[in-house]
N, C-alpha and C positions, 0 to 999 in steps of 0.2 A: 606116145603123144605127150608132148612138153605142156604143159597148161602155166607154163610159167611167159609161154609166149603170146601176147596178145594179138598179134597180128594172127597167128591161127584159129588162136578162141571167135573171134570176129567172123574167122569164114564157116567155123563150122557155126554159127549161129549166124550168119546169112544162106547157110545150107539148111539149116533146121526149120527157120521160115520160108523160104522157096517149098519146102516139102507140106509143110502146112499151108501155104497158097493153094497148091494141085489138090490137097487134099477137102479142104474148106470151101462151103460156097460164096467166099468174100468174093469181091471185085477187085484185082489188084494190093490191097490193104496189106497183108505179110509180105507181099512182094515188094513193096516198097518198103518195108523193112529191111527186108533182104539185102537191098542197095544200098540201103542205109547200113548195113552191118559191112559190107565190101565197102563203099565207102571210109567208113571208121576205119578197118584194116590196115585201107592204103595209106589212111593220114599218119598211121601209128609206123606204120613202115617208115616212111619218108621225114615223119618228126618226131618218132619215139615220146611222143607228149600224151598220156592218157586221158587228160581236159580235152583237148583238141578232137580226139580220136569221140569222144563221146559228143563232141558240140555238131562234127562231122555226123555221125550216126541221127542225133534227131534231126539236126536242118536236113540233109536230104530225106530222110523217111516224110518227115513235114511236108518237105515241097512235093515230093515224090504221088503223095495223096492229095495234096490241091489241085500239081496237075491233072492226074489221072480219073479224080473221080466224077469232071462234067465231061470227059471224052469215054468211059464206062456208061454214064447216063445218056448219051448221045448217041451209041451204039446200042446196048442195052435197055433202052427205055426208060419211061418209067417204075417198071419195076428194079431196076440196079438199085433204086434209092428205100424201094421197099422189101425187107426180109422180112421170111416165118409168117408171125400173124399179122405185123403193122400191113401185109398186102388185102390182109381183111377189112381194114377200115373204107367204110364205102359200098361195102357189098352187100348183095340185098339176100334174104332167107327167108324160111317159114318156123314157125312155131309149131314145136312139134309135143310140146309141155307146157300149157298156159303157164306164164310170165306173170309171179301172185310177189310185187314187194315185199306184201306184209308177210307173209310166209317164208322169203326169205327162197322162191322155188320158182324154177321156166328152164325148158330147154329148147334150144333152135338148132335147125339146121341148115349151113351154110359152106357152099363148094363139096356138098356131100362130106361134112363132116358133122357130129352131134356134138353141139358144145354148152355149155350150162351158162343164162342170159339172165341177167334183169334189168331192168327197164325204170323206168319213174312212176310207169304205170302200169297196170291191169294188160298184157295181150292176149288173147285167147288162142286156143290150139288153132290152126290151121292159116292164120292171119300172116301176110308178109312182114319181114322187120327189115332194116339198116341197123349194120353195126355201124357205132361212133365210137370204138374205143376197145381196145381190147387189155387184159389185167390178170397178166398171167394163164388159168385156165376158165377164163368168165368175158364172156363180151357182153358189152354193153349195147345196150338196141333202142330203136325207136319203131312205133308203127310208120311202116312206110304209106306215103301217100300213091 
């Protein structure tokens, strides 16, 4: 392997992103890297200019993700735009550890999972909540109406 040549550097790092695409639950995102790295390649090939070769790799990855990601959401839904826990925001649960601020202590559960909650107020065990927010391994709740 020549690493002195950049037009190959470029493909195997448009191969290293296609392989993290398949591998990753992203939406297209490495993949459009990927083209963005074939892209640079080709420019480097055709103009031997290493500025050009990089300006090529982000404008397409760029475009590459604007277009793709309201025809991902179009097909995909609304969850295409929501990963992990942000698909938590909105969802409702029960309290399964009265929710004490002052204490610093609550825990709910939500999509059958147990997660550690506070609130602005007092919720008692057994009560429904809405997460607004989630913060690492802590969501934040409200009594739901």
């Amino acid at each position: 392997m020549d690493w002195n040549n950049p037009v190959m550097v470029w493909i195997i790092v448009a191969v290293a992103f296609f392989i993290i695409e398949i591998a990753t639950p992203t939406v297209f995102v490495f993949a459009c890297f990927g083209l963005g790295a074939l892209g640079a390649s080709l420019a480097f090939k055709l103009f031997s200019n290493v500025w050009l070769s990089w300006i090529v790799f982000i404008a397409i990855s760029v475009l590459g993700i604007v277009i793709s990601r309201p025809m991902a959401e179009k097909f995909a839904g609304k969850s295409a735009r929501l990963a992990n826990t942000d698909a938590l925001i909105g969802k409702k649960g029960k309290v399964i550890i009265t929710i004490d601020p002052e204490k610093n202590e609550g825990r709910v559960m939500v999509d059958r999972e147990d997660w550690r909650a506070e609130a602005d107020s007092r919720i008692e065990q057994g009560e429904i909540i809405e997460v607004l927010k989630v913060e690492g391994t802590h969501l934040y709740v409200k009594k739901s109406n």
